[in-house]
LUMLUM-352924 format. One record per residue (C-alpha): residue in three letters; x, z, y. Coordinates in steps of 0.05 Angstrom, whole numbers, padded with zeros to 5 digits, always signed. Layout:
// residues N
ALAXZY...
END
This chain:
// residues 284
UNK+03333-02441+01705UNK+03347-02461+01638UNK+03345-02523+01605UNK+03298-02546+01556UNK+03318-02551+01489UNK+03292-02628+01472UNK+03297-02668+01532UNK+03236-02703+01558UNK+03223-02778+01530UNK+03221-02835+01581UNK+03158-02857+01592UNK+03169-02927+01556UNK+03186-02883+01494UNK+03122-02837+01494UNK+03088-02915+01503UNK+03108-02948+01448UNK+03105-02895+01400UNK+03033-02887+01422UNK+03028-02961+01401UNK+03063-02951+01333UNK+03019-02892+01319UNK+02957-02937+01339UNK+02982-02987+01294UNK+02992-02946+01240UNK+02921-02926+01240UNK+02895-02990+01248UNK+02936-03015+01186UNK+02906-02959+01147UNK+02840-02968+01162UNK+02843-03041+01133UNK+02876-03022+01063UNK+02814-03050+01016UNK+02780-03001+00978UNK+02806-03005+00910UNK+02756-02991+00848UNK+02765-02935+00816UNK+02817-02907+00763UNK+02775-02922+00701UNK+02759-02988+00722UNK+02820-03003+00744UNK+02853-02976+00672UNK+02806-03023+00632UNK+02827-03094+00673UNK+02899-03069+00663UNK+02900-03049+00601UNK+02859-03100+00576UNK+02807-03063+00534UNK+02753-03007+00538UNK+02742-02946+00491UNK+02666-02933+00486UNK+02646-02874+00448UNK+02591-02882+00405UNK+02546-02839+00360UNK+02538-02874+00280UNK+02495-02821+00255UNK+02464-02868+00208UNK+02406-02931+00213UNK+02406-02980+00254UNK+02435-02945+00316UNK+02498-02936+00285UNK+02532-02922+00218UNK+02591-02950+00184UNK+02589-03012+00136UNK+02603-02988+00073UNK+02638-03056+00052UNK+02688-03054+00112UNK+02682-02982+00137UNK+02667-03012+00199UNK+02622-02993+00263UNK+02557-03020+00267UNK+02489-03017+00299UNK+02452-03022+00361UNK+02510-02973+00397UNK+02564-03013+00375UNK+02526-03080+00398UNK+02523-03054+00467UNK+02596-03043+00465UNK+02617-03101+00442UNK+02576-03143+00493UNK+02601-03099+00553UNK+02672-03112+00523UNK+02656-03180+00516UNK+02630-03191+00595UNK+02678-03160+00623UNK+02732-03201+00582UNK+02774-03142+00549UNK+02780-03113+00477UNK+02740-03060+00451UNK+02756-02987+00411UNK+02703-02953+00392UNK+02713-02877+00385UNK+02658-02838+00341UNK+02628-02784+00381UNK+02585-02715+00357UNK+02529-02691+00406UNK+02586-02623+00409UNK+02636-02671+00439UNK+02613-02731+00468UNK+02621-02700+00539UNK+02684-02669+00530UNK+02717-02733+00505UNK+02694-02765+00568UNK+02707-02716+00614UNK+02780-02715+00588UNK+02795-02794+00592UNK+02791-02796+00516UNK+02730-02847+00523UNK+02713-02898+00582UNK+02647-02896+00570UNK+02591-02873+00521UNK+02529-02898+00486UNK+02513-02848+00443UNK+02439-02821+00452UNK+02445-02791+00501UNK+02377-02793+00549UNK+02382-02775+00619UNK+02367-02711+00633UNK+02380-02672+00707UNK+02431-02625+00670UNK+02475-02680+00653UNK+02463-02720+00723UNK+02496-02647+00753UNK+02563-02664+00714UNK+02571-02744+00690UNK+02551-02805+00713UNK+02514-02866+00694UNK+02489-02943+00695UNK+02420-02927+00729UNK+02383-02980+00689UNK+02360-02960+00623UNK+02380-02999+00563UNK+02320-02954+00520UNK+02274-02911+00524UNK+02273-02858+00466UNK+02239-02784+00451UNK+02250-02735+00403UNK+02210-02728+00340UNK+02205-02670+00284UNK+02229-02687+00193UNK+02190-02632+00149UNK+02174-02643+00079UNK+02115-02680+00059UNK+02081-02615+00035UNK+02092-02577+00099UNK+02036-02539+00129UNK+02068-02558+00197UNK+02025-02613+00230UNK+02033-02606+00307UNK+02090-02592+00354UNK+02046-02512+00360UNK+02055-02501+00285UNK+02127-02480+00300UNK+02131-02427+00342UNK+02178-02370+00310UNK+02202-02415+00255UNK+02272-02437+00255UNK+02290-02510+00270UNK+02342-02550+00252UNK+02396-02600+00315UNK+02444-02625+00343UNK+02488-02575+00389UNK+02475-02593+00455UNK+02405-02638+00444UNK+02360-02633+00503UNK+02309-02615+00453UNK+02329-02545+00451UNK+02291-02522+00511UNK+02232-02560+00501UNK+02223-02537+00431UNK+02241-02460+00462UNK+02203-02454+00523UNK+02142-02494+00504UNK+02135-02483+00436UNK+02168-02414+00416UNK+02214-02447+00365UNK+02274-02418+00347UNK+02334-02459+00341UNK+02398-02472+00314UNK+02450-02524+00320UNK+02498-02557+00280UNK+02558-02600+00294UNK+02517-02678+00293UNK+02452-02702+00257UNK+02482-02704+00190UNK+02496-02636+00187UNK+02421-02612+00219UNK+02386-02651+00172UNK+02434-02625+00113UNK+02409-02559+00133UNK+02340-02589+00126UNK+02348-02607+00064UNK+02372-02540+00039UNK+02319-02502+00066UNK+02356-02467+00128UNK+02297-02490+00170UNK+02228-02507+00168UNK+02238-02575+00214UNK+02295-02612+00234UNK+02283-02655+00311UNK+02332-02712+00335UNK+02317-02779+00364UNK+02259-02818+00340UNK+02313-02878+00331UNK+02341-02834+00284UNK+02283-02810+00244UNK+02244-02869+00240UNK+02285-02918+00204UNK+02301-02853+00159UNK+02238-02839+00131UNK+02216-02912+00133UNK+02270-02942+00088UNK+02312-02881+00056UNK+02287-02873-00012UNK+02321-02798-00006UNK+02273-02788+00049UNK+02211-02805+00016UNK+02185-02732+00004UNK+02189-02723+00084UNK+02149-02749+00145UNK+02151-02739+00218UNK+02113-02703+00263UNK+02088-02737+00333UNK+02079-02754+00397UNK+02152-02754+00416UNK+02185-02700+00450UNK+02205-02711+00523UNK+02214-02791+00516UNK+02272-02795+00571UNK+02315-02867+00590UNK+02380-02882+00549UNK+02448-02900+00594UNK+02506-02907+00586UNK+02542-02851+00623UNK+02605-02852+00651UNK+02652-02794+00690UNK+02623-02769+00760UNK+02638-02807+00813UNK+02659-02870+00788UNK+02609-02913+00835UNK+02646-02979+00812UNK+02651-02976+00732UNK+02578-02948+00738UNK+02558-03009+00784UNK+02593-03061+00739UNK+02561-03037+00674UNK+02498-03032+00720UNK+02497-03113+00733UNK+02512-03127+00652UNK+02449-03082+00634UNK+02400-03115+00685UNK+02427-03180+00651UNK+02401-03157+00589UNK+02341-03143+00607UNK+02329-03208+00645UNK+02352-03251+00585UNK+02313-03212+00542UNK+02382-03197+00493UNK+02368-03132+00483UNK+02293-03155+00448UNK+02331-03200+00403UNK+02380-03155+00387UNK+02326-03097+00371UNK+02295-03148+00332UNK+02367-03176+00299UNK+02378-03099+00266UNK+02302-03093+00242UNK+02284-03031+00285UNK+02210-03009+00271UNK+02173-02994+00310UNK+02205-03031+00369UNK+02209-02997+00429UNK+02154-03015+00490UNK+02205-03007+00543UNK+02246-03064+00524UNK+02180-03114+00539UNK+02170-03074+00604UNK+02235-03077+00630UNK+02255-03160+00610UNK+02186-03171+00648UNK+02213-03131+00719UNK+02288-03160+00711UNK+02269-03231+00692UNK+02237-03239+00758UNK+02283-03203+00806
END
């Protein structure tokens, strides 16, 4: 009969390693979740990158005297900076690349009009409280024969690459339409006659008509398109950034902040949302 090659363990050997395995497992199941890698990267690091979109009014542009960010957008930054006690860059983001920057780690976070739509659920993340409410609206030139959203089916229209607009103004109205790089460039397009109407936020397009004295021979066309929530999105599956950005926006809301602040950069006409939501958060 031949021998075996390992010879048999005593039985106090198989016992304790059965105990050192059961320890083992017992010691890993009590390792603390840690939060995730972004989060984690902004305490160590001590600051946050938040892309943001400064396509012009008050929801972002640059100073002229300072070439500095401003607006509502950058606002919002700097107050999630400032509550969670770090520094903040701001990177300026286009509609064609605001996802990509934050899907590569380019960008911690953005607030850059981007509503919530079930398209970009399927691929980012996001603070489920909304910080705004907006909809898409229609620029055509004060002598337009286009009146309604119906007037412009199989005319050419003027946005951003990658606006959720697109489909609406497709499927439900028979518009054709064409995108450009960001805002400025749509509504440049506009202006030079490559389309009869140009559609982008009504944040956007408001302020634009209502103060911008090369705007003047233009005016919008109404109700707005799909009004959807604003958030600030983050990658998919970070449950803890999301969660801590979460708590600062319900603050917001409760304090009422966000009113002020609406109020501090002059937008018209202010949004009804904001009224709604301080009056369910200051409660809770």
């Amino acid at each position: 009969m031949s021998k075996p090659i390992f010879p048999a363990l005593p039985a106090f050997s198989l016992s304790r390693i059965a105990a050192a395995v059961a320890g083992t497992v017992i010691l890993l199941g009590a390792v603390p979740a840690h939060a995730d890698a972004t989060l984690d990267k902004i305490k160590s690091r001590h600051k946050i990158v938040v892309g943001v979109m400064l396509s012009g009014g008050p929801f972002g542009s640059i100073d002229p005297s300072n070439q500095k960010p401003v607006g509502w957008n950058v606002e919002l930054a700097q107050d999630i900076a400032r509550q969670l006690g770090v520094e903040l860059e701001t990177v300026q983001v286009q509609p064609s690349n605001r996802v990509q920057l934050l899907q590569q780690g380019k960008v911690d976070l953005l607030i850059a009009g981007m509503e919530w739509t079930q398209e970009r659920n399927e691929i980012l993340g996001f603070a489920p409280t909304p910080f705004y409410r907006v909809g898409g609206i229609a620029i055509v030139p004060a002598d337009s024969p286009i009146r309604r959203w119906e007037d412009l089916r199989g005319k050419e229209v003027c946005l951003s690459q990658g606006s959720n607009y697109a489909k609406p103004l497709a499927n439900d109205y028979g518009a054709t339409t064409k995108g450009f790089k960001g805002s400025s460039e749509s509504l440049l397009a506009l202006r030079g006659g490559n389309c009869v109407a140009a559609v982008h936020d009504a944040t956007l397009l408001n302020p634009l008509v209502a103060t911008n004295p090369e705007w003047k021979n233009y005016r919008t066309i109404t109700p707005e398109l799909i009004p959807g929530n604003s958030v600030v999105w983050t990658r998919k599956g970070e449950q803890d950034t999301a969660a801590a950005i979460d708590k600062i926006v319900q603050g917001w809301h409760k304090s009422g902040w966000l009113i002020a602040t609406e109020k501090k950069l002059g937008i018209t006409p202010p949004s009804p949302a904001l009224p709604e939501l301080h009056n369910k958060f200051k409660s809770a």
